[in-house]
C-alpha positions as CSV (number, residue, x, y, z in Angstrom):
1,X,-76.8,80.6,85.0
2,X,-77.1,84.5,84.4
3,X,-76.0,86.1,81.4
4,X,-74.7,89.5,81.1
5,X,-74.4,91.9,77.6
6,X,-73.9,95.7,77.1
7,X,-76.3,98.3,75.3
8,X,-74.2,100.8,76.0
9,X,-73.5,102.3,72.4
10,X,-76.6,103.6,72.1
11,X,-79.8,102.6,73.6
12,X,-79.9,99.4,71.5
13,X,-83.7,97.8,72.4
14,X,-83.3,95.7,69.1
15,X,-80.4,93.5,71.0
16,X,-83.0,94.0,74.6
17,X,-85.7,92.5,72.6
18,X,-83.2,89.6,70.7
19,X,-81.7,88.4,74.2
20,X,-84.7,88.2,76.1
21,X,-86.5,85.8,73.3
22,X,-83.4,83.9,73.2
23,X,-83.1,83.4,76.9
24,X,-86.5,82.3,76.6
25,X,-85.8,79.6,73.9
26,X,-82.6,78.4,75.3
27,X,-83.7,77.9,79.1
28,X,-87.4,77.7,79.1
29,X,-88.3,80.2,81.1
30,X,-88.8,83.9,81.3
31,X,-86.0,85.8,82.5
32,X,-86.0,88.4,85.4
33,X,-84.0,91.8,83.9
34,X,-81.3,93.7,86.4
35,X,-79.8,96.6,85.4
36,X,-78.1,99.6,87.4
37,X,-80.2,102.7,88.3
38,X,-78.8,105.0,85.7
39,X,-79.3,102.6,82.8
40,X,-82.9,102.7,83.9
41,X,-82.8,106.1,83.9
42,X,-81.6,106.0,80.5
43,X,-84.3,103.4,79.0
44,X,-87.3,104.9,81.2
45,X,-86.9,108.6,79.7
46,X,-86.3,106.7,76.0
47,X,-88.0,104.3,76.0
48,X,-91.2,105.1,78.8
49,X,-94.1,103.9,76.6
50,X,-92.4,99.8,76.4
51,X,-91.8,100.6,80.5
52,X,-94.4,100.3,82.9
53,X,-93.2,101.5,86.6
54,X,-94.4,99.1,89.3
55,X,-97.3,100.7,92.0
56,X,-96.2,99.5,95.0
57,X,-99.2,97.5,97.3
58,X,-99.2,97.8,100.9
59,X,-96.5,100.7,101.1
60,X,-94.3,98.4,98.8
61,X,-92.9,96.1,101.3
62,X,-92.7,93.5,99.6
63,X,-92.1,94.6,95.4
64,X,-89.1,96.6,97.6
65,X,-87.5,93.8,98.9
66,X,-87.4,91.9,96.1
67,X,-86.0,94.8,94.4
68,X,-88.8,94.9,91.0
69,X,-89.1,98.3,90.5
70,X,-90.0,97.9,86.4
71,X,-91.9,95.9,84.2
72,X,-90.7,96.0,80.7
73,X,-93.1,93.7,78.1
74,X,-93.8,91.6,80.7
75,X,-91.0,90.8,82.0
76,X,-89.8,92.1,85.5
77,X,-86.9,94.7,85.7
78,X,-84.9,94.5,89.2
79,X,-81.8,97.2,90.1
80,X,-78.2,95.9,90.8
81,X,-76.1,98.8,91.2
82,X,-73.3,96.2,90.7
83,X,-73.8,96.3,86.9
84,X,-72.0,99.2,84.7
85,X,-74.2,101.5,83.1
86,X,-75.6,100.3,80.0
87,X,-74.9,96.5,81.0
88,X,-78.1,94.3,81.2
89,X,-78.3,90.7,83.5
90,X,-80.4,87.8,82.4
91,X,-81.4,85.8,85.2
């Protein structure tokens, strides 16, 4: 089951940081992060030392299909343009 939360007020990496340690806890397993293009845009130019962009092997076939485009302390950031900007998925 996903869960999905705002940061929208300001760039809150405090709550980021919170949700992804509690995901962790509660379910056991790391959690794959989706958010919409412009909220990346948003954390990448804030926050671009805690976000490492993904080089793409082999012309990026396959990071590209599965959508990572970001890895964020680890864990793996995907786009969903379905999600309002500022609104982070927990999958």
């Amino acid at each position: 089951m996903s869960e999905k939360f705002s940061i929208v007020k300001e760039i809150d990496m405090m709550k980021l940081n919170e949700k992804l340690s509690e995901f962790f806890n509660v379910k056991g397993y790391s959690p794959k992060i989706f958010v919409s293009n412009e909220t990346l845009e948003a954390l990448s130019k804030s926050y671009v030392q805690e976000m490492k962009r993904i080089k793409f092997v082999d012309g990026g076939v396959l990071a590209k299909t599965e959508g990572l485009i970001v890895e964020y302390q680890g864990y793996g950031m995907f786009e969903d343009n379905d999600l309002e900007f500022g609104e982070i998925e927990l999958r």
